[in-house]
N, C-alpha and C positions, 0 to 999 in steps of 0.2 A: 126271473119273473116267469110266471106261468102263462101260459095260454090262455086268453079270456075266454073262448068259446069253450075249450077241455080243460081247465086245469089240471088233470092227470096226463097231459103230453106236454112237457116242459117245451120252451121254444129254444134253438140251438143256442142264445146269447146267454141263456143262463147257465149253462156246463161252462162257460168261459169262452165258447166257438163261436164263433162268426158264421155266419151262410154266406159262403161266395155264391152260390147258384148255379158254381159253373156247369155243373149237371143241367140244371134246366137252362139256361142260356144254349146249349151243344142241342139241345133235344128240338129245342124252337126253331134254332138256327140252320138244323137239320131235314123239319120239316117244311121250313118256309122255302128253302130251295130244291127239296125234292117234288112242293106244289109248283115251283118255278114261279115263284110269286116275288123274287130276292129285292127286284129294283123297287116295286110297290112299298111293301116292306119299309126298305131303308129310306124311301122319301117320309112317308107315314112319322117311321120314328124320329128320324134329322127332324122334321116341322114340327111333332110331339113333344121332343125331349122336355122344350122349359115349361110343359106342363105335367112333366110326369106325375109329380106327387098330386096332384089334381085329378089325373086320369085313374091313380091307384085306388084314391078315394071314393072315385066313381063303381071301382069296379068292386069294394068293400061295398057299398049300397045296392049292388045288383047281386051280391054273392045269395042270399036266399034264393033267386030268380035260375040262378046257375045251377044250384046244388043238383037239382033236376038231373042237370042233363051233361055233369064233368064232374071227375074226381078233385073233390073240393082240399085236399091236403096240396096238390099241384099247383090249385087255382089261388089258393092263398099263397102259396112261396111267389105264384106270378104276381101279386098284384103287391105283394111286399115286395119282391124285386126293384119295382119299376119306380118306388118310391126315391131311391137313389137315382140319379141321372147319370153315375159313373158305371151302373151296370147297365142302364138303356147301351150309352156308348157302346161297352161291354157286347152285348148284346149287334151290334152293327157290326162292328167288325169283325162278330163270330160268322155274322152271316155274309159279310164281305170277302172272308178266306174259306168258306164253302163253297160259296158261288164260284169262285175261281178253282178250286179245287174240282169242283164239275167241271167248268170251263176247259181246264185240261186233261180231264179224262174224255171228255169230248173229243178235244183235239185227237188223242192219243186214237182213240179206236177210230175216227173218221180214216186218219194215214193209215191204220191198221190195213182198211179194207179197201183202200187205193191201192197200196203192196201186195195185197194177194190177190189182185184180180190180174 
């Protein structure tokens, strides 16, 4: 099946491929802890999940409004993403083991500089 906005850009289900997303789930889940936003975040999406396909919907409506001011190839995988509720999850616990993954590089260099003073 083609792309209805491009039909000369095939969408990945038609080669036989699936979009896991996990690129853009890592990129999100990336930036959402290095704004230090993680816990917001994750309540946001846990209370959003059983509307995601409602929210994706929303955000297909506001895509003319976006095109503005975000690259709209990204902003369409997000809002197809989000139509699935196993990639929302997806998405939590990417940013559940980042968070912690700062968490302990925090640790790490705090004792760093406890040791070397």
């Amino acid at each position: 099946m083609a792309n209805l906005k491009n039909p000369d850009l095939p969408r990945p289900e038609a080669a036989g491929e699936k979009d896991t997303y996990d690129d853009l789930i890592e990129k999100i889940a990336t930036k959402v802890v290095a704004w230090r936003m993680s816990i917001p975040a994750i309540m946001v999406l846990e209370s959003a999940k059983p509307l995601s396909f409602v929210a994706s919907q929303a955000l297909v409506f506001l895509e003319p409004l976006v095109q503005a001011f975000l690259n709209t190839r990204e902003y369409r995988r997000f809002y197809e993403m989000l139509e699935n509720r196993e990639n929302v999850e997806r998405l939590i616990q990417a940013i559940e083991r980042k968070e912690e993954e700062y968490q302990a590089a925090q640790k790490a260099q705090k004792k760093q500089r406890k040791e070397a003073r």
